[in-house]
C-alpha positions as CSV (number, residue, x, y, z in Angstrom):
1,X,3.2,-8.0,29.5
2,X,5.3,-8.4,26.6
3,X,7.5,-11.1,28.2
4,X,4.4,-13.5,28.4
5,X,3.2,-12.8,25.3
6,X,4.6,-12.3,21.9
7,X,3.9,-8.6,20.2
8,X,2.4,-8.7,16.8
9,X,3.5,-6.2,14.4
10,X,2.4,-5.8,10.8
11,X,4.9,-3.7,8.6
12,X,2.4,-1.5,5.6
13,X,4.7,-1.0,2.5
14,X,3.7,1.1,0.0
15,X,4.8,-0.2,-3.9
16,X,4.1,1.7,-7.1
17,X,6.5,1.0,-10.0
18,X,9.4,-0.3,-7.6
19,X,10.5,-3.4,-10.2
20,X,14.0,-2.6,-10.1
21,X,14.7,-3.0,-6.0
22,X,11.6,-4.8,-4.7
23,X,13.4,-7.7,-3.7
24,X,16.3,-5.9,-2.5
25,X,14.2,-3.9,-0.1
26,X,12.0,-7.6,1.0
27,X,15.3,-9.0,1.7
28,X,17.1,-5.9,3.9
29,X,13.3,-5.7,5.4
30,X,13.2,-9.7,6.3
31,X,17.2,-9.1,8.2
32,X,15.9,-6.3,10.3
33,X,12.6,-8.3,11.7
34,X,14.3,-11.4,12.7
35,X,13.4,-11.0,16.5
36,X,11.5,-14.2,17.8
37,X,9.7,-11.9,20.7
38,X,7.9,-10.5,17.5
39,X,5.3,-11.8,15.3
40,X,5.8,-10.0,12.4
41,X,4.0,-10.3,9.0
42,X,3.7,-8.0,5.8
43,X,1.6,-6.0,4.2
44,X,2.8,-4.5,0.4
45,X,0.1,-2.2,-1.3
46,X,0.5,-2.2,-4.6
47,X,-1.1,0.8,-5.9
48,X,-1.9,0.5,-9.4
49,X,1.6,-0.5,-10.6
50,X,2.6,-0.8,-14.1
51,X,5.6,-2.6,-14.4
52,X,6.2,-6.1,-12.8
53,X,6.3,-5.1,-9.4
54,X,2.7,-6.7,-8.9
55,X,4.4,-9.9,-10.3
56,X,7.5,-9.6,-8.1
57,X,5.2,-9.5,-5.0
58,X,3.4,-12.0,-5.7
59,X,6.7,-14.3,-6.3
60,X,7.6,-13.5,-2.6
61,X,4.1,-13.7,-1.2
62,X,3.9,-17.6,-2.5
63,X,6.9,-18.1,-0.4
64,X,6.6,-16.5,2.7
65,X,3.5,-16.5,4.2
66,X,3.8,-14.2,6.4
67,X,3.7,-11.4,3.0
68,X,0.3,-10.2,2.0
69,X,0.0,-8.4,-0.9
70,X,-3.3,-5.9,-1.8
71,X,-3.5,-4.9,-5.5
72,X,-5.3,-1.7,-6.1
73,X,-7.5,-1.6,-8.9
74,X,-5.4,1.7,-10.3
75,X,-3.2,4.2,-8.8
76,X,-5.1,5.7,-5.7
77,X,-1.5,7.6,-3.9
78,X,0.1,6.9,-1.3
79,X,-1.7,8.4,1.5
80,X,-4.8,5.5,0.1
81,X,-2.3,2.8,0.3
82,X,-1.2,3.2,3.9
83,X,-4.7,3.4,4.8
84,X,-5.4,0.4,3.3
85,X,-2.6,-1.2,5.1
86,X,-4.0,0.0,8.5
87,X,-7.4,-1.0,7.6
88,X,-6.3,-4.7,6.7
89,X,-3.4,-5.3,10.0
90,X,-5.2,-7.0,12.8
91,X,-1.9,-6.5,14.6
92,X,-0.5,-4.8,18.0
93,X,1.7,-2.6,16.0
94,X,1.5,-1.1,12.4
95,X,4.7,0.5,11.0
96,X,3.9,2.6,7.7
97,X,7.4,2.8,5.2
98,X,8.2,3.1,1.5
99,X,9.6,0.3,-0.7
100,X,12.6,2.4,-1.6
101,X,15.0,1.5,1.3
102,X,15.0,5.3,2.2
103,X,13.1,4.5,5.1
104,X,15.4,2.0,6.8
105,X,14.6,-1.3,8.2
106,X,17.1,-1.2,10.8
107,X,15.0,1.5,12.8
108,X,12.2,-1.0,13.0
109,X,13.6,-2.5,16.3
110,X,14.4,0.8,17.5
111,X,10.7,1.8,17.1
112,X,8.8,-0.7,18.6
113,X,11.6,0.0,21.5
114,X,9.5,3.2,22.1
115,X,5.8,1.2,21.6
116,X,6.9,-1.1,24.6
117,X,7.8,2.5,26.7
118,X,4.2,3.2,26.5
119,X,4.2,5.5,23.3
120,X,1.0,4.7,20.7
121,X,2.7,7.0,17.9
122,X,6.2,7.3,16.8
123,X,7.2,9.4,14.2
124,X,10.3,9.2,12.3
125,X,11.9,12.5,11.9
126,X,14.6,12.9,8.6
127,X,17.6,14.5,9.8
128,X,19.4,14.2,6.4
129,X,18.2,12.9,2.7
130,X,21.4,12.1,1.1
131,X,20.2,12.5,-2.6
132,X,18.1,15.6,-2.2
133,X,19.3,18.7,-3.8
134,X,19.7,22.4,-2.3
135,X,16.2,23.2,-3.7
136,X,14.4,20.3,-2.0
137,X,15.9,20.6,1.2
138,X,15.0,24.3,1.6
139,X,11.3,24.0,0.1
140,X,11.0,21.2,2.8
141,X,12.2,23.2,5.2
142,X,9.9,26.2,4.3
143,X,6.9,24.2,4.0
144,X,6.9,22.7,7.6
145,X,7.6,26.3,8.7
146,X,5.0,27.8,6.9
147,X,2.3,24.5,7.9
148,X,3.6,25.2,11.8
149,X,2.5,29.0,11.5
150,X,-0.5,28.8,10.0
151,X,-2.0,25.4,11.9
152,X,-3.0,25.1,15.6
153,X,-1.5,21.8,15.6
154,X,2.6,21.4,15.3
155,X,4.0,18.8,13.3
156,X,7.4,18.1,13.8
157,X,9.6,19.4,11.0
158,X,10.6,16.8,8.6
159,X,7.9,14.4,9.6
160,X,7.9,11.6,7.0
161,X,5.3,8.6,6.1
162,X,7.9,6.2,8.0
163,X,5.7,6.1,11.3
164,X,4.3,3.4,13.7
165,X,1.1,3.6,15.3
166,X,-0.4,1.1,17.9
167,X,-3.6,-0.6,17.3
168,X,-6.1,1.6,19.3
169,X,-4.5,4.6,17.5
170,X,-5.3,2.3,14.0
171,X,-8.9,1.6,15.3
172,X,-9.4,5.3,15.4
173,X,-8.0,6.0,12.2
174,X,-10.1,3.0,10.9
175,X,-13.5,3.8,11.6
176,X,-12.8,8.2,12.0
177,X,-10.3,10.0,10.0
178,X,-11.7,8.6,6.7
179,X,-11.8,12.2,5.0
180,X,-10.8,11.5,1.1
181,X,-7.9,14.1,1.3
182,X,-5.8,13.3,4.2
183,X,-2.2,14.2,5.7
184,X,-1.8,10.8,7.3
185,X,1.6,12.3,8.7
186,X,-0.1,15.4,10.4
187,X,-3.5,13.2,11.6
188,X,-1.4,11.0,13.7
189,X,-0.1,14.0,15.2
190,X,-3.2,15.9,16.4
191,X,-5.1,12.7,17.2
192,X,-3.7,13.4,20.6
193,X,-2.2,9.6,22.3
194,X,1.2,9.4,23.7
195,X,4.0,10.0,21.0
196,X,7.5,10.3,20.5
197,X,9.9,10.9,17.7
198,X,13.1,9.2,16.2
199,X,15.5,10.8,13.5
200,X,17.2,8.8,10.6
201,X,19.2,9.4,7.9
202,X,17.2,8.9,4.9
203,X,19.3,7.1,2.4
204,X,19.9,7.4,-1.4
205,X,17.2,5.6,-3.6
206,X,18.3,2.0,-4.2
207,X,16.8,1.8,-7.8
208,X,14.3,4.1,-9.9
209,X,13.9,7.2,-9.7
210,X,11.3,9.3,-6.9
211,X,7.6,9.0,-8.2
212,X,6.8,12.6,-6.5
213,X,6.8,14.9,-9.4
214,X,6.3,18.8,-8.5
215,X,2.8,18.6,-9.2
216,X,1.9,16.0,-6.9
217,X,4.3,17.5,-4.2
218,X,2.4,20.8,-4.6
219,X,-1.5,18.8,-4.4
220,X,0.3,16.5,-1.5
221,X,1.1,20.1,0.2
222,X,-2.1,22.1,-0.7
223,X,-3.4,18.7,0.7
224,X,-1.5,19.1,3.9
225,X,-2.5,22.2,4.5
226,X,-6.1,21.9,3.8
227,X,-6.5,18.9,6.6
228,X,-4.5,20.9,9.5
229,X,-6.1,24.6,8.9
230,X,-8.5,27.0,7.4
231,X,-6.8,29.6,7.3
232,X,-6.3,30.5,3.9
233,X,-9.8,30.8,3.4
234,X,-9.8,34.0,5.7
235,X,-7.0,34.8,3.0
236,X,-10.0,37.2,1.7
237,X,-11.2,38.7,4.9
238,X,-7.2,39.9,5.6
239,X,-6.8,41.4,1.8
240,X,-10.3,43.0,1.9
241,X,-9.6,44.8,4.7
242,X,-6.1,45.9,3.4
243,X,-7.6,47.3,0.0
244,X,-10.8,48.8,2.1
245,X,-8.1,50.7,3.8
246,X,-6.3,51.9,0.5
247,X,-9.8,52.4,-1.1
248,X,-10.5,54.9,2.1
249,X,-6.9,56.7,1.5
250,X,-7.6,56.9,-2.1
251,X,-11.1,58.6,-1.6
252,X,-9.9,61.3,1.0
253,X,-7.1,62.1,-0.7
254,X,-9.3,62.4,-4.1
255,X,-11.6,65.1,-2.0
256,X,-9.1,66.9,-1.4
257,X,-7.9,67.5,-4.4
258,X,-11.2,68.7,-5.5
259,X,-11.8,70.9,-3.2
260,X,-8.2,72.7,-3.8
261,X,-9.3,71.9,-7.7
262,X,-5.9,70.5,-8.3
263,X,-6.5,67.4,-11.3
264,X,-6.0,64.2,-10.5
265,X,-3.2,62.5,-11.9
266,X,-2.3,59.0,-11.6
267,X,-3.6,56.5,-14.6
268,X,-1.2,54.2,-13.9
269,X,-1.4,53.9,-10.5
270,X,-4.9,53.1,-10.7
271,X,-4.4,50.5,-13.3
272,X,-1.8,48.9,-11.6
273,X,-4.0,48.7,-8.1
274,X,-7.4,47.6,-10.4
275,X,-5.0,44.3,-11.7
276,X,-4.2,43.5,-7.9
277,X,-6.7,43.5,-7.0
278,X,-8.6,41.7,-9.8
279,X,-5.4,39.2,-9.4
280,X,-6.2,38.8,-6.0
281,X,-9.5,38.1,-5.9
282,X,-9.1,35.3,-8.2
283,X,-6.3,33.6,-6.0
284,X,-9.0,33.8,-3.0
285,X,-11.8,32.2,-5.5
286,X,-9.0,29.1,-6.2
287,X,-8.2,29.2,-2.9
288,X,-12.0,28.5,-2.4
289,X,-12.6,26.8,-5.3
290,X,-10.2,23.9,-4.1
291,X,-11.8,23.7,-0.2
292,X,-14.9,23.4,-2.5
293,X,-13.7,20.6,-4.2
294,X,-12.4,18.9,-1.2
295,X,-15.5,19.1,0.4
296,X,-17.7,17.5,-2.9
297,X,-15.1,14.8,-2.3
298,X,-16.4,14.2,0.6
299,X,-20.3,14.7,-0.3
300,X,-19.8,12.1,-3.2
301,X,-18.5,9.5,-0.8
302,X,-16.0,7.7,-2.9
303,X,-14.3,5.1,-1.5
304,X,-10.6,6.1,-0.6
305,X,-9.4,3.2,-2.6
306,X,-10.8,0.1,-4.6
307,X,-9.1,-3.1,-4.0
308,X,-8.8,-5.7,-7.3
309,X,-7.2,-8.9,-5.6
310,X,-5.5,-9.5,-2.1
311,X,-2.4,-12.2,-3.1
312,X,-1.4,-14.4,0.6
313,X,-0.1,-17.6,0.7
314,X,-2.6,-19.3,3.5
315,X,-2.7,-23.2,3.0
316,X,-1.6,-22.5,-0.6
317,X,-4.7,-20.4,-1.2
318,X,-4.5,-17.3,-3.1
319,X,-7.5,-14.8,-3.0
């Protein structure tokens, strides 16, 4: 099949404040997608830039026409901007990657190696980050644990946004899977289809700095863990029953000490298990208070993201 007919794959890149090594990362990106088996074109998302990245782009879109480049109409995340990559590739293959060069280029051909095996999902597994810290390594670590216990569905551990996905797997994601907080990492991975996995070496930043502050990396992981399980909402069913149980203790060992009419001692006790559980309940009201919000998210029907121009060089046309 692919012998008689050239493969088409479009490569999604996501771009938000990425001035400093746009061109770097079009030019490494334009070395490893030189095969002439492969239609190849390009799809950057700039989402809501506010440097001159926007500019850059469209500087290489007007010479290469095979770049297209959608300008969001602010900062929607990154999860929005591969989507709108998927939605706008009419190609065989989609391969999702940052801008940053720490998802490499040269694993593209490697990828789409595993496509023409038969496999509609590969996912790109980080074996080593070179610039991350103790601390990020181990909270990584822990938080694909912890997702892996508490979900029906296993991810594999250090799963990253650097993924390809064949076109029936995009038409799925296109028309279902349109929830307005998403794990697009994790959905490709309980949709089911034939999939594989690939490690890399993720490799230090080539310019900038990471836009993930610990904010967004906690709402990306409360995120993530949201879209692959409910279990923290029966967070409140396990603790209710645990402080029933103490509540029970406490009461027969009360009785008894009135009937011996021995005074009950213990202030401080009490006060100590009154603030747990007060502090409890209100971690299982924001735990709850945040599905809640997720699913008026969904009510409101939003769009995921709001495009302000698509930039393409197509007889000299620009959109």
């Amino acid at each position: 099949m692919y012998e008689t007919c050239l493969l088409s794959c479009s490569i999604v890149i996501s771009v938000y404040n990425e001035q400093a090594g746009i061109r770097n990362f079009y030019e490494e990106l334009i070395r490893n997608t030189s095969d002439d088996n492969v239609l190849y074109d390009y799809i950057f998302i700039n989402d809501g830039s506010t440097d001159n990245s926007l500019s850059l782009l469209s500087d290489i879109a007007s010479k290469d026409k095979r770049v297209k480049v959608i300008s969001f109409s602010r900062n929607f995340g990154h999860e929005a901007a591969m989507i709108a990559g998927i939605d706008h590739s009419k190609s065989d293959v989609i391969i999702c990657m940052d801008s940053d060069l720490q998802h490499p280029p040269a694993m593209i051909g490697r990828m789409l190696e595993k496509y023409k095996e038969g496999f509609d999902v590969v996912n790109m597994v980080r074996m080593k980050r070179e610039d991350a810290g103790f601390m990020k390594k181990i909270s990584s670590k822990l938080f694909y644990h912890f997702i892996n216990k508490i979900s029906s569905i296993k991810i594999s551990e250090n799963a990253s946004d650097f993924f390809l996905v064949s076109k029936k797997v995009a038409d799925v994601l296109r028309t279902n899977y349109r929830e307005r907080t998403r794990f697009l990492r994790g959905i490709i991975q309980l949709m089911g289809f034939n999939k594989t996995t690939l490690e890399y070496v993720a490799q230090k930043r080539i310019a900038g700095n990471s836009k993930y502050s610990f904010f967004k990396l906690f709402t990306l992981s409360f995120s993530a863990i949201s879209s692959l399980s409910k279990l923290p909402l029966q967070l409140g069913i396990v603790f209710g029953m645990i402080f029933i149980f103490i509540s029970v203790v406490l009461f027969i060992y009360s009785l008894i000490m009135w009937i011996l009419e021995t005074p009950i001692s213990g202030y401080t006790t009490l006060i100590m298990f009154m603030s747990a559980f007060a502090g409890i309940q209100l971690f299982i009201l924001g735990i709850i208070g945040q599905y809640i919000g997720y699913v008026f998210d969904e009510i409101k029907g939003r769009p995921i993201y709001v495009i302000d121009n698509i930039i393409e060089n197509k007889e000299d046309e620009i959109q």
